[in-house]
Each structure stands twice: as C-alpha cells, then as structure tokens.
C-alpha positions in Angstrom: 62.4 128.8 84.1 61.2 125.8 82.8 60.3 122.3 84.6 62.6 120.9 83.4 65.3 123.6 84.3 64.1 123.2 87.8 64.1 119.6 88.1 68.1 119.8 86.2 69.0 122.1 88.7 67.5 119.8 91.7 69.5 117.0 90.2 72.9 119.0 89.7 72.0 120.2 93.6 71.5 116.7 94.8 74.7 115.2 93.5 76.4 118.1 94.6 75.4 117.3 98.0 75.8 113.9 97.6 79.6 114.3 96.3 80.1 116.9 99.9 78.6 113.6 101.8 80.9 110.8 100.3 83.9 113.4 100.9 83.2 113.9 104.1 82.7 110.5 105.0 85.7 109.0 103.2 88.1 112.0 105.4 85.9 111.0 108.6 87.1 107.4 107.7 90.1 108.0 107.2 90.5 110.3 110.3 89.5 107.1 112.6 91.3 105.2 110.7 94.3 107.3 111.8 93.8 107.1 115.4 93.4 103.6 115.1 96.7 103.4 113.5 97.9 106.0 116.0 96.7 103.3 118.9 98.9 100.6 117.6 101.9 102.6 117.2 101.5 104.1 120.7 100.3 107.5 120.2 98.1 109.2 122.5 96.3 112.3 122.8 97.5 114.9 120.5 99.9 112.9 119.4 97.2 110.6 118.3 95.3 113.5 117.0 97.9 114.7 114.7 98.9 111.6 112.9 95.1 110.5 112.3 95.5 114.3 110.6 98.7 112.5 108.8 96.9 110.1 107.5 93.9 112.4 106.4 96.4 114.6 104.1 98.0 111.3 102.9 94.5 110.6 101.2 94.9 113.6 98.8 98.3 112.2 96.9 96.7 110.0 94.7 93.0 108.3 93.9 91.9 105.8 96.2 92.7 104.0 99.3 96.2 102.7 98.5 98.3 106.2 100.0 96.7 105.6 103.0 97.3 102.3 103.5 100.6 102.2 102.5 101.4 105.7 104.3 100.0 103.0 107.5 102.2 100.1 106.6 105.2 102.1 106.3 104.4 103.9 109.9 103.8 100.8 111.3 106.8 98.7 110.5 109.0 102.0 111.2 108.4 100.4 114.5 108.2 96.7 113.9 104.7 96.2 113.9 104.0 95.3 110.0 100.8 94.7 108.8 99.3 93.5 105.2 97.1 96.2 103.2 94.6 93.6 103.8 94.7 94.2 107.4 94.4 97.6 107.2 91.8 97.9 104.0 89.5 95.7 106.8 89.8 98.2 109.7 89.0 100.8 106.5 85.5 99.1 106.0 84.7 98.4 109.3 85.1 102.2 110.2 83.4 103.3 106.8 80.0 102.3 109.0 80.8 104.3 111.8 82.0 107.2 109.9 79.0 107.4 107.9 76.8 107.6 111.2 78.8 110.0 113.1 78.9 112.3 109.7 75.0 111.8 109.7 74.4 112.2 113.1 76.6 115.9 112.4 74.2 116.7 109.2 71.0 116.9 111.6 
C-alpha cells in the first residue's frame, strides 16, 4: 500500500467517525430535547422517557430539524400549551452544547 492509500483510507476513517459523532449528537439532542418537551407537557419518569424516545424516531421522517419541531408543537397544543418553531429551534441550540459534552464525555 501506498502513502497515499494510507493517508485516503485515514481520511475516509476520520469522516466516518466524524459522520457516527454528529449522529450521535443530533439524537442526543434531540433526546433532551424530548424530555424537555415531556417537562412542559407534564410527563414524568418513563413517561418522560418514552416520549423524548418519540421525539428521537420523529427525527428520522424527513431531513432536518423541522419533524421534530413540529412533531413538539403539535404535542404541545394537543394540550393548550402552543409554542412557535422558534421557541423550540432555541431550546434545540441551547441543548446542542450539552449534548455534544455529554456525547464526549461518553467517547473517553
């Protein structure tokens, strides 16, 4: 194998590991972002727990944030407490930090 072989498969093995990171980070996210969610429509416990777990599978339907959010906004005024995407694509950056931590913090 050449150099330059090795150094193409480095790169190939670095964004690889660098795509599992961002993955994992979005569903830790999006997982928090759930329970907060799950706070302000009264769920507790496994309750909680399940519906942040809701809110995980809702990320899969289509690219981006927006079926999470508005799988959030529909849950929430379900029980009169409606919020803007806004709102919620806010709470979404604020616990992208703390995902990203806890996800490293897991890694080593």
């Amino acid at each position: 194998m050449t150099t330059f072989d090795e150094r193409e498969k480095s790169f190939e093995k670095k964004f690889e590991l660098d795509q599992e990171l961002q993955f994992k980070v979005k569903a830790r996210r999006n997982k928090l972002l759930g329970l907060w969610a799950a706070g302000l429509l009264g769920k507790t416990g496994a309750d909680a727990e399940a519906y942040a777990k809701e809110v995980v599978l809702a990320d899969f339907e289509k690219p981006g944030d927006s079926d999470v959010v508005h799988k959030i906004m529909k849950d929430l005024a379900a029980v009169g407490k409606p919020m803007e995407d806004h709102t919620i694509l806010k709470q979404a950056e604020r616990l992208l930090v703390d995902a990203k931590k806890q996800i490293m913090a897991d890694t080593h």
